[in-house]
C-alpha positions as CSV (number, residue, x, y, z in Angstrom):
1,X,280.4,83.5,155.0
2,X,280.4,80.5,152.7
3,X,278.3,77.7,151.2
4,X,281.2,75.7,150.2
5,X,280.5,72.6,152.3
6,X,278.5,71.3,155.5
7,X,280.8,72.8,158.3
8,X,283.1,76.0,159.1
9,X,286.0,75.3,157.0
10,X,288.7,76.5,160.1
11,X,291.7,77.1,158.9
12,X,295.2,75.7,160.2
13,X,295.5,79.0,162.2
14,X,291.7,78.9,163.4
15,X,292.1,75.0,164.2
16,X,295.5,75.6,166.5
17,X,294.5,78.6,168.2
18,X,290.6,77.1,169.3
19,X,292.8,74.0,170.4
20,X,295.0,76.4,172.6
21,X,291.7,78.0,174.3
22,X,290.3,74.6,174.8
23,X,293.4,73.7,176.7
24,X,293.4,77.1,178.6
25,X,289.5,77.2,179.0
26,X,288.6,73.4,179.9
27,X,292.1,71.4,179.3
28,X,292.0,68.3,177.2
29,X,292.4,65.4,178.5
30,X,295.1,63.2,176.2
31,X,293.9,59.7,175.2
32,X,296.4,56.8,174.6
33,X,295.7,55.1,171.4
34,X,292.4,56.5,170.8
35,X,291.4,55.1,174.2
36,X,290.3,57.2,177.5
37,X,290.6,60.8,178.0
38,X,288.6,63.0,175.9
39,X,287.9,60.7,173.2
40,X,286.1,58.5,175.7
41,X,283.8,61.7,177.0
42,X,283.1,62.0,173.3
43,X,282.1,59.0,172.6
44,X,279.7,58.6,175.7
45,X,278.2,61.9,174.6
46,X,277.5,60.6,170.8
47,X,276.1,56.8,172.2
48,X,273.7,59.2,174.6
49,X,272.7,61.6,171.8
50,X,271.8,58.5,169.7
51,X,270.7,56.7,172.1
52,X,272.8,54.1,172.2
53,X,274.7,51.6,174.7
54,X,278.8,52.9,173.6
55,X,280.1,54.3,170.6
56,X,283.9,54.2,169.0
57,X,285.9,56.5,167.7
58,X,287.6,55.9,164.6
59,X,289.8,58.1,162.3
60,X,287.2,58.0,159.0
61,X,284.0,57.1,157.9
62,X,285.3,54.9,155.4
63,X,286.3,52.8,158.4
64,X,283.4,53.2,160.6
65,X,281.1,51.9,157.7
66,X,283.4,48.9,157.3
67,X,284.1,47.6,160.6
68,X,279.7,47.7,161.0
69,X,279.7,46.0,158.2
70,X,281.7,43.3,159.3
71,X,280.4,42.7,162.8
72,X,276.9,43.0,161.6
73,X,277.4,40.1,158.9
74,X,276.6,37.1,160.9
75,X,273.7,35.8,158.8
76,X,275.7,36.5,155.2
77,X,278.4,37.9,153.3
78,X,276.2,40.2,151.0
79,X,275.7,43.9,152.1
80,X,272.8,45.4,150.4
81,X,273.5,49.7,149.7
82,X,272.6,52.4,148.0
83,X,274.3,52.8,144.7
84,X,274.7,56.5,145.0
85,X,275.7,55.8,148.9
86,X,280.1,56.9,149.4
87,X,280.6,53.4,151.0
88,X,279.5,52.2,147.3
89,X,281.8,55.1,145.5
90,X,284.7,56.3,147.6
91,X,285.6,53.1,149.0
92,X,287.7,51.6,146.6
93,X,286.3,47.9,147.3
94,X,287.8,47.9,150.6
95,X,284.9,45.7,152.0
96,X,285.4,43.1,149.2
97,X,288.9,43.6,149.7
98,X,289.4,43.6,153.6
99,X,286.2,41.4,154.7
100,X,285.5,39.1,151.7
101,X,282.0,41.2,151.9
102,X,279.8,41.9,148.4
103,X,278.4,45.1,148.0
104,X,274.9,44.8,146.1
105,X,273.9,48.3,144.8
106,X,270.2,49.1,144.7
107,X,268.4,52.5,143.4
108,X,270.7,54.0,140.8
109,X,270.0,57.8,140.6
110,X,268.1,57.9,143.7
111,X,268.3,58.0,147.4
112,X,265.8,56.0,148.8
113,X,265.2,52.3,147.6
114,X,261.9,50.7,148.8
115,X,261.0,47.8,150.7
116,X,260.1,45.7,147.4
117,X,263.4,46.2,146.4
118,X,264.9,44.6,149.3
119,X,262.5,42.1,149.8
120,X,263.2,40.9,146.1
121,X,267.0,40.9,146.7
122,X,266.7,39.2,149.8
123,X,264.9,36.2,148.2
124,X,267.1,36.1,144.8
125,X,270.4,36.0,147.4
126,X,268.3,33.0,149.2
127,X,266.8,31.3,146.3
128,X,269.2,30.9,143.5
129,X,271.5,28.2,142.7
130,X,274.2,29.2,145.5
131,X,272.2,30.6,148.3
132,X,274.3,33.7,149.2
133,X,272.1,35.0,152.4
134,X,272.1,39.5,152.7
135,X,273.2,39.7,156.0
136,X,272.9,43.2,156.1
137,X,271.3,46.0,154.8
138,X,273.2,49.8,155.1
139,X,271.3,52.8,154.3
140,X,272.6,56.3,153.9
141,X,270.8,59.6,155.1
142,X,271.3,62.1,154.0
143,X,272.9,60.9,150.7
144,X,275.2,64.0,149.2
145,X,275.6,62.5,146.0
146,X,271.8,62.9,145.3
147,X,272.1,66.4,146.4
148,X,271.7,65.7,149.9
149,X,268.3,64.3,150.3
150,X,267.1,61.8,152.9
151,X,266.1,58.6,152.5
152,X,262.2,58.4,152.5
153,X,261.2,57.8,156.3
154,X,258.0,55.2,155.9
155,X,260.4,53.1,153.6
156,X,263.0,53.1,156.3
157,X,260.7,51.7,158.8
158,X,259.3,49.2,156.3
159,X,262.5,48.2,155.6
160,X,263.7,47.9,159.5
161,X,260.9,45.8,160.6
162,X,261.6,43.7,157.8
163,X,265.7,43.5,158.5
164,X,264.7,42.8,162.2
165,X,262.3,40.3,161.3
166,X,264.8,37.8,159.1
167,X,267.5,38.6,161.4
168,X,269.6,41.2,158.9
169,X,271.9,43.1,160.4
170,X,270.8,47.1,159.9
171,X,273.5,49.9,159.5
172,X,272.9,54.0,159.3
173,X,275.7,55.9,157.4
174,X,274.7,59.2,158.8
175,X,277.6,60.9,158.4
176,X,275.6,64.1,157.8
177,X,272.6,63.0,160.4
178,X,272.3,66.0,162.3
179,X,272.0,68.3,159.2
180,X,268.8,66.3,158.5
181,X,266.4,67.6,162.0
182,X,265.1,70.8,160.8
183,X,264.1,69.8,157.9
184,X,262.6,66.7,158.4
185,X,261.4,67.0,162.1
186,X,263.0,63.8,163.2
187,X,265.4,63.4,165.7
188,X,268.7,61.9,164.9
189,X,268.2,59.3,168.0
190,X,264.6,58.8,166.2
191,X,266.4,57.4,163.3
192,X,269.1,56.0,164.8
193,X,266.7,53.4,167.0
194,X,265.9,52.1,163.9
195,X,269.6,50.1,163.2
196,X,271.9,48.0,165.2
197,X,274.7,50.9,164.3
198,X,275.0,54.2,163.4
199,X,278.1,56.8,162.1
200,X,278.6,60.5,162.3
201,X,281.3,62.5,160.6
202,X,283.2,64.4,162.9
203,X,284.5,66.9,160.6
204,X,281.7,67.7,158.0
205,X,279.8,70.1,160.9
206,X,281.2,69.3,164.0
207,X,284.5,70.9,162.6
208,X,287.1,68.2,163.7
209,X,289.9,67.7,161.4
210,X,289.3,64.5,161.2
211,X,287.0,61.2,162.3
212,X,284.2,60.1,163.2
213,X,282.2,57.8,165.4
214,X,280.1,54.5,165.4
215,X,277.5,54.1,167.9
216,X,275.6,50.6,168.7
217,X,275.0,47.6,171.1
218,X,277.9,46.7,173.9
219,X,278.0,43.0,172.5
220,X,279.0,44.0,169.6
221,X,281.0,47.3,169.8
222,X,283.0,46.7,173.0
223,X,286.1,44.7,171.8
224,X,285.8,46.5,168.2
225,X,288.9,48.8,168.9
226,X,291.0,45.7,169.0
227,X,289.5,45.4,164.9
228,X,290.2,49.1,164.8
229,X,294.1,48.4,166.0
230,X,294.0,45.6,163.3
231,X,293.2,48.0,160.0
232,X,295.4,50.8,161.3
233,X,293.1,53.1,163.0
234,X,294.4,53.0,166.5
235,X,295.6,56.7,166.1
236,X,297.8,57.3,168.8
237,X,296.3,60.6,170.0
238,X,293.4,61.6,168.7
239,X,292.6,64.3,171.4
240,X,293.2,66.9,168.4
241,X,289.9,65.4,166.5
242,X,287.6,64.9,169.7
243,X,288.2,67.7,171.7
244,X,287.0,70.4,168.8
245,X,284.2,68.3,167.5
246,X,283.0,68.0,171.5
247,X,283.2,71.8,171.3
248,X,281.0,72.2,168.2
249,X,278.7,69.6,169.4
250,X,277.5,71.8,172.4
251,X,274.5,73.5,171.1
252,X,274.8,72.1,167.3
253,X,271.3,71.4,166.4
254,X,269.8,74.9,168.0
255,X,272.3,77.1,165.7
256,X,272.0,74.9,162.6
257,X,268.3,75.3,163.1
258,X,268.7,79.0,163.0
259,X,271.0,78.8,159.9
260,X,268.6,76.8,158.2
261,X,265.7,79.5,158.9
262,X,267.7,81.9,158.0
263,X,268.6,80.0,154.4
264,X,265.3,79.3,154.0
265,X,264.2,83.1,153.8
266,X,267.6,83.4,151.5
267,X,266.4,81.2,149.1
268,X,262.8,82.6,148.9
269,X,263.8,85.9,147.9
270,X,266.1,84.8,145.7
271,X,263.6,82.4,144.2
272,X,261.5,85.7,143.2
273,X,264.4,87.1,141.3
274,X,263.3,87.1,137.6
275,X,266.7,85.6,136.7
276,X,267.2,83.0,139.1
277,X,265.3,80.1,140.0
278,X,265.8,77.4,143.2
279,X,266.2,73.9,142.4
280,X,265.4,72.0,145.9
281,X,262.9,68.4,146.1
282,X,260.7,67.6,148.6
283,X,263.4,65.4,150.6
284,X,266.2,68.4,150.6
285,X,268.5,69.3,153.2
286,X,271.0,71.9,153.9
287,X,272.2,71.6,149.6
288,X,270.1,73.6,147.4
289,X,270.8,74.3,143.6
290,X,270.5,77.6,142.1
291,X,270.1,78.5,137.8
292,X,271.1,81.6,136.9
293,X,270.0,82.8,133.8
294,X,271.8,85.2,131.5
295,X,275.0,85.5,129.2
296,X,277.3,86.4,132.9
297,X,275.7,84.0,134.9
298,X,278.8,82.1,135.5
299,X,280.4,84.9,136.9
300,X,278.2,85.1,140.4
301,X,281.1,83.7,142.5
302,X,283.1,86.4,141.4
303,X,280.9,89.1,142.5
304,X,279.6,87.7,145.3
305,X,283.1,87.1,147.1
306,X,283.5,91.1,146.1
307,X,281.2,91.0,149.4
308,X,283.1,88.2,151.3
309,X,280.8,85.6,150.3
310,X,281.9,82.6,148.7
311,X,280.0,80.1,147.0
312,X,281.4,77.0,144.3
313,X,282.4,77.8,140.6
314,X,279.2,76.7,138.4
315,X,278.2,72.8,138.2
316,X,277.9,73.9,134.4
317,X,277.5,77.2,132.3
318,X,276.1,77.5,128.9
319,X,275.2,80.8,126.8
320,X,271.8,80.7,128.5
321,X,273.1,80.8,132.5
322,X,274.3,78.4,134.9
323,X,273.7,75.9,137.8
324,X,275.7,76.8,141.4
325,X,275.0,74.1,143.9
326,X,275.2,76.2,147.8
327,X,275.8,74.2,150.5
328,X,274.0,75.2,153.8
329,X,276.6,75.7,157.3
330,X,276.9,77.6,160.2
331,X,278.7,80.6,158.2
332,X,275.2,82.4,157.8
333,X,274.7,83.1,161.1
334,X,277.5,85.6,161.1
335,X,275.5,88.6,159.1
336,X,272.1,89.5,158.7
337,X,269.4,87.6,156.9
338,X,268.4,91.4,155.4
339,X,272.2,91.6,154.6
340,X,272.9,88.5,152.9
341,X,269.6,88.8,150.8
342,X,270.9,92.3,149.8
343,X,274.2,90.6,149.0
344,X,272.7,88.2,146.4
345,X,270.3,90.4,144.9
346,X,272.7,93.0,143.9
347,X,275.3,90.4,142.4
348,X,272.7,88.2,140.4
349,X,271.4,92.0,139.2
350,X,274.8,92.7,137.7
351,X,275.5,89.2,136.3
């Protein structure tokens, strides 16, 4: 059991052998440059789970957020994001770079920016000297670098009609969308009929070593694989990445429903511990932050993987305790709520 990151964390050994029962059990049917064959029964299954017309397979997120990007700007070059959002961070420019498209960061520190925001943006892109139109607007949900929360729902449908309205182009970066259902309540098709596209990480939950998928509209998905040739994502097989996260899909959101139950009753009890107390806001989802107070605090990893559970070293550690952030996945389900309650109990008493 871990709560190292979103998904299983299979190792090489794990990874080949599930492929070889997959070929035994079902057989895989080999795609030819990321087209056909099992790639193409994944991505019908992701457009129907999202509820939308086709969907694409392409070898990152990075990628996926990109090429939406590009085919969505039809009314303007400037892209309006999160600043905490990865296509803002991790990106390395590559929309600047690549599409000649300007990424204008809203809501520092935060994960959800409102309607006013983007309504004032808007209108300074449109009104100054050199109108420079916003010709779309991306949001990201859950956003990991503000501990995973969501972005606020009413704003989200503020900010869709209004996108709709002047003809804005609306993208979802829900790379970690189907973490979000049990604790919000919403579907992931429910946000996803919001915006023109959507992506899903392959690999964060459904356990793929790789990719991910962007769903949307025929018109404007159905010749994107010639785009996808063009940047180098063509892979040549990518049966290897589709095959286990069509596996993992099957009956996803009832198990991480349980896991999350079952981390819900975790964190309670550990919340009563007179050491220890939970750090999680209103708009949380499967990350949670725990301080530990005492002189050994830092030292809970240690003695909790004496019990083959593993968490992250400390976020930080000072003389007074420390801060572990414990990432929510499908790796609770293998023991006993009782169990892993007992587990942490005993090693926060000894830290």
């Amino acid at each position: 059991m871990h709560f190292r990151s979103d998904g299983l964390a299979l190792s090489p050994a794990e990874y080949a052998n599930l492929l070889a029962r997959l070929a035994d059990i079902d057989g895989i049917a080999v795609d030819e440059f990321s087209r056909d064959g099992v790639v193409a029964r994944l991505e019908q299954r992701m457009a129907a789970l999202l509820g939308k017309e086709t969907a694409l397979f392409l070898p990152s997120g990075t990628l996926a957020n990109h090429l939406a990007f590009r085919v969505l700007a039809q009314r303007g070059r400037r892209v309006l994001v999160q600043r905490e959002s990865h296509i803002y961070n991790d990106s390395g420019d590559c929309t600047q770079e690549l599409s000649g498209l300007t990424l204008i960061p809203l809501a520092p520190g935060r994960a959800t920016f409102d309607f006013a925001e983007v309504a004032a943006e808007v209108e300074r892109a449109e009104e100054g000297r050199v109108s420079t139109p916003v010709g779309v607007i991306s949001i990201e949900s859950p956003v990991r670098r503000v501990v995973g929360e969501v972005f606020d729902f009413d704003e989200m449908q503020r900010i869709a009609a209004f996108a709709c309205e002047r003809r804005i182009g609306l993208h979802l970066d829900g790379a970690r969308l189907f973490l979000a259902a049990p604790y919000t309540g919403i579907a992931p098709q429910t946000y996803a009929a919001l915006f023109d596209t959507v992506y899903v990480s392959l690999y964060k939950y459904f356990n793929a070593a790789g990719g991910a998928v962007l769903a949307g509209p025929h018109d404007l998905l159905a010749e994107l694989y010639h785009q996808r040739r063009m940047f180098g994502g063509s892979l040549r097989q990518a049966w290897p990445y589709a095959a286990v996260a069509l596996h993992y899909l099957d009956g996803f959101g009832e198990r991480f429903e349980r896991a999350a139950r079952i981390a819900e009753t975790l964190f309670s009890a550990v919340g009563e511990h007179e050491r220890c107390v939970v750090l999680r806001s209103s708009a949380a989802t499967n990350v949670t932050r725990l301080r530990v107070y005492g002189g050994d605090a830092a030292r809970l990893p240690e003695r909790l993987l004496a019990s083959e559970v593993a968490i992250r070293p400390a976020l930080r550690s000072t003389a007074e305790g420390a801060e572990f952030e414990l990432i929510t996945n499908e790796t609770i389900l293998r023991r006993p709520a009782a169990e892993t309650i007992e587990i942490f109990l005993e090693a926060l008493a000894s830290t």
